[in-house]
Backbone bond lengths (Angstrom), bond angles and torsions (degrees), N, CA, C in turn:
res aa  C-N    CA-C-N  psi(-1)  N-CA   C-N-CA  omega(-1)  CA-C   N-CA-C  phi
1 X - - - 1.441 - - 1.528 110.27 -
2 X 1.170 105.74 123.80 1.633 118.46 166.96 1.705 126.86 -34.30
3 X 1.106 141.56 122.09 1.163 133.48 169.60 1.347 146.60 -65.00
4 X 1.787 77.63 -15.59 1.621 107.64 -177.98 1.461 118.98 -129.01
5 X 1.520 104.61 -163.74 1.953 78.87 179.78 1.570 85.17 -138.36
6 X 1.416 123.02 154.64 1.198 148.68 162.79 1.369 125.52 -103.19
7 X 1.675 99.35 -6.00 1.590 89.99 -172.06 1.446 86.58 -152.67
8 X 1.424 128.68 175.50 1.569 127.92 168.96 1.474 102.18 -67.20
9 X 1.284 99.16 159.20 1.666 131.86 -175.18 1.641 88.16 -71.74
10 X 1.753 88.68 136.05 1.415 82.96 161.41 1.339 132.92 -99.92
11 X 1.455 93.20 -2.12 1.963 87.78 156.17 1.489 114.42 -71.41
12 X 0.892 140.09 5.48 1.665 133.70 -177.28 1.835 89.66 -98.79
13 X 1.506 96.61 146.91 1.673 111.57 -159.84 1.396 97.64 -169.91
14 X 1.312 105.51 118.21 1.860 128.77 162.86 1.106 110.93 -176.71
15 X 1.793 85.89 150.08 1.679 99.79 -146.93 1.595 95.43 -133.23
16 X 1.514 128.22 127.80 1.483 123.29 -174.05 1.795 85.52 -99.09
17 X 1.313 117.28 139.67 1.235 129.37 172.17 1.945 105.40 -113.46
18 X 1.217 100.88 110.70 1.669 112.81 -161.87 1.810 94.24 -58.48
19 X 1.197 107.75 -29.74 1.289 92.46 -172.42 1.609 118.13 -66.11
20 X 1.332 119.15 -66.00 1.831 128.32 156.87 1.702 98.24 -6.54
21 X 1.491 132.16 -31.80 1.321 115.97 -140.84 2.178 83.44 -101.96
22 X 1.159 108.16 110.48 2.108 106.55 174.20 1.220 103.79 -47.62
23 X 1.463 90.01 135.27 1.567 107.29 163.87 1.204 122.06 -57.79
24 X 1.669 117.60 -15.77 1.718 110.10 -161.76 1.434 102.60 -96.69
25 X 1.251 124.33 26.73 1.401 106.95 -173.20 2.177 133.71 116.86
26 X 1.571 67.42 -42.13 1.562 101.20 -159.84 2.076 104.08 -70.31
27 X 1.468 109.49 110.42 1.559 106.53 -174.54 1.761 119.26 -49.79
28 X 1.203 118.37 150.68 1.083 133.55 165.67 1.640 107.94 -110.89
29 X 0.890 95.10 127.39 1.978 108.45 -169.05 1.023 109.48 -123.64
30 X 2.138 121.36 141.73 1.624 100.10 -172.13 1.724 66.39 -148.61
31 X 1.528 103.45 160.30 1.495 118.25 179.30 1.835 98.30 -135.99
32 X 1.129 116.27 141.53 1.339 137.79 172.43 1.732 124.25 -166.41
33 X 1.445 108.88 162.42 0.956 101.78 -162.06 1.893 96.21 -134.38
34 X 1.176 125.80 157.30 1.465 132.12 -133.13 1.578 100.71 -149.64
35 X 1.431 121.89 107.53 1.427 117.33 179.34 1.408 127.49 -110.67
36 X 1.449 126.38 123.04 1.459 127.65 -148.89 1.779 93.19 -120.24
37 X 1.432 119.86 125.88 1.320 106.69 161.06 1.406 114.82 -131.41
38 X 1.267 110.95 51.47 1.468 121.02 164.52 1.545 116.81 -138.17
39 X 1.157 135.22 125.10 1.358 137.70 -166.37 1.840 92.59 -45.50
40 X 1.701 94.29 160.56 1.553 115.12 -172.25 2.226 83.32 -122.44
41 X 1.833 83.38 131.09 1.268 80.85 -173.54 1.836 98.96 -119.93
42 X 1.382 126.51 115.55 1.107 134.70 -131.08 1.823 80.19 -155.37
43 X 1.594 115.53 131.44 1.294 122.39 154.75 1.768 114.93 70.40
44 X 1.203 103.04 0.29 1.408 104.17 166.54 2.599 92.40 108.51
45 X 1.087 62.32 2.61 2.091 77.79 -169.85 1.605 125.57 -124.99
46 X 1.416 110.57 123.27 1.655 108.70 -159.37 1.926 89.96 -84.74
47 X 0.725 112.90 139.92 1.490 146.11 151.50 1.578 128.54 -109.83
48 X 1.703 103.09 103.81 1.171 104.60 179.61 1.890 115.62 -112.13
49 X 1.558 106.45 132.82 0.912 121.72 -143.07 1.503 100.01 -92.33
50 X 1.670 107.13 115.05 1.837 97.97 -156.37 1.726 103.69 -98.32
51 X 1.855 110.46 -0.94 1.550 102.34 149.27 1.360 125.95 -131.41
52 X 1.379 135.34 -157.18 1.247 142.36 -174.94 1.504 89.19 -58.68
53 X 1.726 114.37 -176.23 1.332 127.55 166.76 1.817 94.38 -109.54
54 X 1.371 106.00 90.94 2.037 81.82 168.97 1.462 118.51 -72.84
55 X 0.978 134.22 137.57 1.696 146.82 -145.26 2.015 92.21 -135.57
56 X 1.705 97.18 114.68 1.737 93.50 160.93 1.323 83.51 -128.85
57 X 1.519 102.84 148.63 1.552 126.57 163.46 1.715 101.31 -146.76
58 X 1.780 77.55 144.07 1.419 113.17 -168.73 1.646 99.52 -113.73
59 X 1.086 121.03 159.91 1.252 131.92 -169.62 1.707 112.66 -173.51
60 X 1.211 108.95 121.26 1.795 115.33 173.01 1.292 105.01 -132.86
61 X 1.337 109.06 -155.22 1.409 106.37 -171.89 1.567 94.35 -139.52
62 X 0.993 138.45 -169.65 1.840 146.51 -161.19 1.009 111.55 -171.03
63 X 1.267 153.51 57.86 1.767 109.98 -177.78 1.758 104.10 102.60
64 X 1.074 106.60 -127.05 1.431 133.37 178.63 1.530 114.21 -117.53
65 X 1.316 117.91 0.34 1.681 124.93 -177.09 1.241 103.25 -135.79
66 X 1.504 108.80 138.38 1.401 112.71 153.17 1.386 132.22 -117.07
67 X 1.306 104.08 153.74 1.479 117.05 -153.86 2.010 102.16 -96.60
68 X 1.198 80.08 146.03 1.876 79.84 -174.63 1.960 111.51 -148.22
69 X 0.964 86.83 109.43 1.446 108.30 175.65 1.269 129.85 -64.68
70 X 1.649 140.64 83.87 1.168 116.90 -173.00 1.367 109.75 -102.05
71 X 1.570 125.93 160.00 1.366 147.04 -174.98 1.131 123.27 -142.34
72 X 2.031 119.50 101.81 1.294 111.41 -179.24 1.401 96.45 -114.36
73 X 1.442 94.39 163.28 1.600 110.90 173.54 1.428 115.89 -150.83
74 X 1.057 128.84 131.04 0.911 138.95 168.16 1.941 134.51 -177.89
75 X 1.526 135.36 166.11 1.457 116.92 172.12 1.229 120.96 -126.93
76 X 1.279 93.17 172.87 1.357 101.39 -135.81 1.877 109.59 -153.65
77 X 1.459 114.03 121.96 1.372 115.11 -155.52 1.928 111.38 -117.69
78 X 1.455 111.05 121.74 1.603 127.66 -173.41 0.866 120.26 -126.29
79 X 1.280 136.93 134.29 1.407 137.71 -166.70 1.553 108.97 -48.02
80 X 1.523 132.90 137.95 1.214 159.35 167.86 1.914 98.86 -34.04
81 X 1.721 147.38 85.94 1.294 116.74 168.06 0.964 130.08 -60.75
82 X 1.341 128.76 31.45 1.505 133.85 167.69 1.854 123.65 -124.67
83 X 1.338 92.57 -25.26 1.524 92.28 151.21 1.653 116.19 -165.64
84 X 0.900 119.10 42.04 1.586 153.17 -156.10 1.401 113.13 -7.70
85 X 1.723 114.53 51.22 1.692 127.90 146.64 1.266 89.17 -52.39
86 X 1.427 116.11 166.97 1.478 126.47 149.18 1.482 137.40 -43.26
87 X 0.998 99.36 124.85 1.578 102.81 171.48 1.800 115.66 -124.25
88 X 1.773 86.40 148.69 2.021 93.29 -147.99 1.549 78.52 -92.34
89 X 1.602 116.52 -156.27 1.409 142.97 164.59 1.439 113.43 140.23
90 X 1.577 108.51 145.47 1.119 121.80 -156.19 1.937 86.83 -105.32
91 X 1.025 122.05 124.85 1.493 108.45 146.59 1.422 124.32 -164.01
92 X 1.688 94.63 161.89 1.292 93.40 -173.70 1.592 101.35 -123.80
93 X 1.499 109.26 -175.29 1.458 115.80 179.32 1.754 107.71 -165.66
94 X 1.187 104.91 157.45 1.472 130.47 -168.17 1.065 136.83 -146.34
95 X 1.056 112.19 97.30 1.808 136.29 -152.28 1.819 108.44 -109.12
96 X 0.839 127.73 122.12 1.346 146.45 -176.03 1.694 111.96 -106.22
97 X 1.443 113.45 116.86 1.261 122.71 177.49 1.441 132.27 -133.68
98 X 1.278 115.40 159.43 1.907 110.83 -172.95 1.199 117.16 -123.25
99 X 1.724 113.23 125.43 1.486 108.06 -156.94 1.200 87.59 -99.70
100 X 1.323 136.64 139.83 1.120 143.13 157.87 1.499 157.63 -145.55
101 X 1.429 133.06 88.27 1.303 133.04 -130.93 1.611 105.26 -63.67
102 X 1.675 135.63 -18.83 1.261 128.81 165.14 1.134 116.23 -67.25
103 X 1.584 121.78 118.53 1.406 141.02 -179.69 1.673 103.76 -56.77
104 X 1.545 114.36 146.45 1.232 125.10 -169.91 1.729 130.08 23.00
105 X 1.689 97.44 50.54 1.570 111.04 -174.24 1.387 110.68 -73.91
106 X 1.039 127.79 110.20 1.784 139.52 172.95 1.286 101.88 -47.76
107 X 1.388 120.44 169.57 1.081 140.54 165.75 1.581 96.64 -62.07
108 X 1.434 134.96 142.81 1.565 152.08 175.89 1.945 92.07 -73.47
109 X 1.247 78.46 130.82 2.037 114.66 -171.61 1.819 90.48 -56.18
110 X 1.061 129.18 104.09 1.788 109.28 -172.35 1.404 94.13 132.99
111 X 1.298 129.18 -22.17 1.468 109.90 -162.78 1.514 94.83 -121.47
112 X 1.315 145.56 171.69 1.314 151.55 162.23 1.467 103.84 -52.18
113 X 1.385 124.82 176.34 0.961 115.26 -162.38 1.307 91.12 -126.81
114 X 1.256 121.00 -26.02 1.748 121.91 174.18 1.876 107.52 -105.26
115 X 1.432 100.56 57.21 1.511 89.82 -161.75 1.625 103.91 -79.52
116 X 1.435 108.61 161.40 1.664 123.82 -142.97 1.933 86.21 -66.85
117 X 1.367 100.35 129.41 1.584 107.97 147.74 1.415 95.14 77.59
118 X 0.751 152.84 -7.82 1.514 155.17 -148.26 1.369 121.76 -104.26
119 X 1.731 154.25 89.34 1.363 150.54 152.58 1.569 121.24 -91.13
120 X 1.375 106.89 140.40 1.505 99.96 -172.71 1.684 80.58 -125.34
121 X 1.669 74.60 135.37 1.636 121.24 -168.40 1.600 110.09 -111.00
122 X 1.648 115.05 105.56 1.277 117.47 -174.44 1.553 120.99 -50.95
123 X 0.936 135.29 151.57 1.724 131.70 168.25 1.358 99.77 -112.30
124 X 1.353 91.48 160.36 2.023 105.39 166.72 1.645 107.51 -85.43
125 X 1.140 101.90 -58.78 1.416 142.49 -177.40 1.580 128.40 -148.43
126 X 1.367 98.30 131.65 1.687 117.35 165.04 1.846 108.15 -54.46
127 X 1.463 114.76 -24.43 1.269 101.98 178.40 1.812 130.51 -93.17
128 X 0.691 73.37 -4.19 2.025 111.32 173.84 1.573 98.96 -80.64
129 X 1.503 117.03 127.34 1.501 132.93 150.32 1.372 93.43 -45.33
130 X 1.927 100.78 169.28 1.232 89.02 -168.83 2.011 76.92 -155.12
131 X 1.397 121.73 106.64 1.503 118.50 -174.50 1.343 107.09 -66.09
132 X 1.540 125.61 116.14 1.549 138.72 176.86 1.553 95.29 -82.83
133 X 1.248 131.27 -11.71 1.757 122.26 -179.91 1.939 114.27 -49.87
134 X 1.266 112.52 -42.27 1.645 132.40 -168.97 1.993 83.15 -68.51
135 X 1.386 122.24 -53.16 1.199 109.08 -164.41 1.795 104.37 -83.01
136 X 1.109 127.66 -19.19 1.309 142.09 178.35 1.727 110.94 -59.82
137 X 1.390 104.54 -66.68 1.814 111.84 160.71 1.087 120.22 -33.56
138 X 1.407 110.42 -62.64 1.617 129.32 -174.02 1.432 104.65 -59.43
139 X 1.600 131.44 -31.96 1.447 119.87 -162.48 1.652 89.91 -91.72
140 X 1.631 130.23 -37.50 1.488 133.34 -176.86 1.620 112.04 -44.87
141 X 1.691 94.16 -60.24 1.727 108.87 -163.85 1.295 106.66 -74.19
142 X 1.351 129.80 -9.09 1.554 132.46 -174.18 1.286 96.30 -98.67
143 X 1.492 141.26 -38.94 1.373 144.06 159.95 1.297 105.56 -49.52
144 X 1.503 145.35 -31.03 1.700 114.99 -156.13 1.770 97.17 -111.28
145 X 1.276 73.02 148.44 2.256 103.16 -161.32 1.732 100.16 -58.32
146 X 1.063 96.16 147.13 1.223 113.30 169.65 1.883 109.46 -89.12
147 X 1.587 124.56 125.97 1.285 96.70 172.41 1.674 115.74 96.13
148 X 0.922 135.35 -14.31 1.475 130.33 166.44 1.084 120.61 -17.08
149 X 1.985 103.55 121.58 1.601 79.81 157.19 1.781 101.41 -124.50
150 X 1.651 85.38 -158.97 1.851 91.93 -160.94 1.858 79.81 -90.44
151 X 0.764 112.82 -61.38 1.598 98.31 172.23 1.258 121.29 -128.77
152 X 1.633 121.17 -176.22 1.269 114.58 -169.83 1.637 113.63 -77.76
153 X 1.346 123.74 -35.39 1.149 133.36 156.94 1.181 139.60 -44.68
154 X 1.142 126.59 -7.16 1.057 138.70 -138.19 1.736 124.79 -95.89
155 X 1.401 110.56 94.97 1.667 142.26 -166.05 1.568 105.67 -24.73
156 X 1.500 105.87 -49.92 1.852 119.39 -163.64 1.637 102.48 83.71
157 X 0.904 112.51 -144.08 1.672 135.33 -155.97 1.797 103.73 -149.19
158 X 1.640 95.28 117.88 1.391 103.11 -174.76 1.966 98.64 -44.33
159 X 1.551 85.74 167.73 1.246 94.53 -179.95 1.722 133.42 -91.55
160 X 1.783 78.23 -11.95 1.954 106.14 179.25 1.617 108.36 -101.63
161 X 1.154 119.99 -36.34 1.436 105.94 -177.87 1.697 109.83 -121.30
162 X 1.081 119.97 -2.17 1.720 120.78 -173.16 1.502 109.63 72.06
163 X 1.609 124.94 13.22 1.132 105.61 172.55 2.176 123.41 -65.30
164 X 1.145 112.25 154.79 1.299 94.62 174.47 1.692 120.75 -82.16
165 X 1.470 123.15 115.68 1.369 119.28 -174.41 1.590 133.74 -50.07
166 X 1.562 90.78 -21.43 1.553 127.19 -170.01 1.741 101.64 -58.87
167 X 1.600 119.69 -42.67 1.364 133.10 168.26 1.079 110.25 -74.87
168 X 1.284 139.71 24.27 1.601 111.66 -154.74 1.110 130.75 97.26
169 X 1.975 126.59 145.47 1.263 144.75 -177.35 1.446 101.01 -67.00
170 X 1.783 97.86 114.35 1.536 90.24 161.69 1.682 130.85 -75.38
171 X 1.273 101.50 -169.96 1.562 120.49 -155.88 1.192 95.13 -86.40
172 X 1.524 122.88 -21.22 1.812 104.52 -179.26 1.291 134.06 -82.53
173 X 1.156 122.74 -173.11 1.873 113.31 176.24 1.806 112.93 -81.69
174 X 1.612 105.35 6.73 1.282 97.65 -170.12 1.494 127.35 65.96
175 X 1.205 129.01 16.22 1.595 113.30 -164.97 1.608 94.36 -142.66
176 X 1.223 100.35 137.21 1.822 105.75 -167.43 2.021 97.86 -84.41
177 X 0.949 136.94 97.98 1.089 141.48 -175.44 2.145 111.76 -62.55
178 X 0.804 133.81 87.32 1.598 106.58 -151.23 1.667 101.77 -104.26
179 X 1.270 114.79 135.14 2.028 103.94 -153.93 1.667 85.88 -92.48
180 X 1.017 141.71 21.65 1.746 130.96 166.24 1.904 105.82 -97.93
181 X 1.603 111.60 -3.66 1.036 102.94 174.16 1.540 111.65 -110.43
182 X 1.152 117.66 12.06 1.612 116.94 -159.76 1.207 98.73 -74.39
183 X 1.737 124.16 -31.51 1.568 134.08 -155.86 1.855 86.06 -82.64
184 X 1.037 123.82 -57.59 1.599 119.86 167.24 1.168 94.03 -29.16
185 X 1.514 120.22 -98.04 1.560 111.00 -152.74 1.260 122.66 -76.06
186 X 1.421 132.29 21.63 1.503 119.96 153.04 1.527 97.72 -99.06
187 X 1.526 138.16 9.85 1.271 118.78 173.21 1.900 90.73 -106.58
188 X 1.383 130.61 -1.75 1.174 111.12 175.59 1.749 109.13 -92.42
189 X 1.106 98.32 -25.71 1.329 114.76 152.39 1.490 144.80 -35.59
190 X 1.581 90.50 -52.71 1.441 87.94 -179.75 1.466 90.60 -101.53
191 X 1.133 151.78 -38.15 1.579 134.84 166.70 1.429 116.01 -46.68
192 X 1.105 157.69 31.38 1.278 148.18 -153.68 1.365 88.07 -156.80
């Protein structure tokens, strides 16, 4: 068993039912909150998530498609890339999507064609639940930073001995000595 997760938990479960959502326009809004206790491993980097996920989704209707808004928030702590103490961060993200029961529906003739945040997601049916978890992941893991650090200042770890700079000048001479060049410089050496 994995230590981490690659994909949402499968205890996490919500379901938009197209019908709940008015025909006239008018949003249907649902708020919940989503608990993960295994690091999220995203970008080659575990991120462990030190609260709930609070989750708002918005939902109207358009036309023949409805539009659905997701919103996560939450923080979330990764090793420091500069000398990898912890590093905190709060974030959220917001992903915009199009539910829509016409198979391979383009973006509408009028709108950009790469418009911001936006996938339209086929339906079977409006009478069918419809699991918002697949779009829920996708809005979390696209929110968390690439690169954290523990602060903005922040020195790293010499490059010759791993001391942390953040305490103080280390003890070494600083200079990466590399023994595939030594034969170079005792022949620039002795020519000179």
């Amino acid at each position: 068993m994995k230590e981490y997760l690659e994909e949402a938990p499968q205890s996490w479960e919500r379901h938009l039912l197209p019908a709940a959502v008015p025909k006239d326009g008018t949003p249907y809004r649902d708020s919940f909150a989503l608990g993960c206790s295994l690091p999220v491993s995203y970008w080659g980097q575990l991120y462990t998530l030190l609260s709930d996920v609070q989750v708002s989704a918005e939902a109207y209707r358009s036309e023949d498609r409805i539009i659905l808004t997701v919103e996560t928030d939450t923080e979330v702590s990764t090793p420091c890339i500069r000398c990898l103490k912890t590093a905190r961060a709060k974030v959220n993200g917001t992903l915009r999507y199009v539910l829509s029961q016409q198979a391979g529906e383009k973006t509408p003739s009028g709108e950009e064609e790469n418009s911001e945040e936006e996938e339209i997601i086929p339906v079977d049916s409006w009478e069918s639940e419809i699991s918002i978890i697949p779009m829920v992941w996708e809005t979390l893991i696209t929110s968390l930073p690439y690169g954290l650090l523990c602060r903005p200042d922040c020195r790293g770890l010499c490059p010759v001995c791993g001391a942390d700079l953040n305490e103080g000048v280390c003890g070494c001479s600083g200079s990466v000595k590399d023994p595939r060049f030594e034969v170079l410089k005792k022949f620039m050496n002795d020519g000179a």
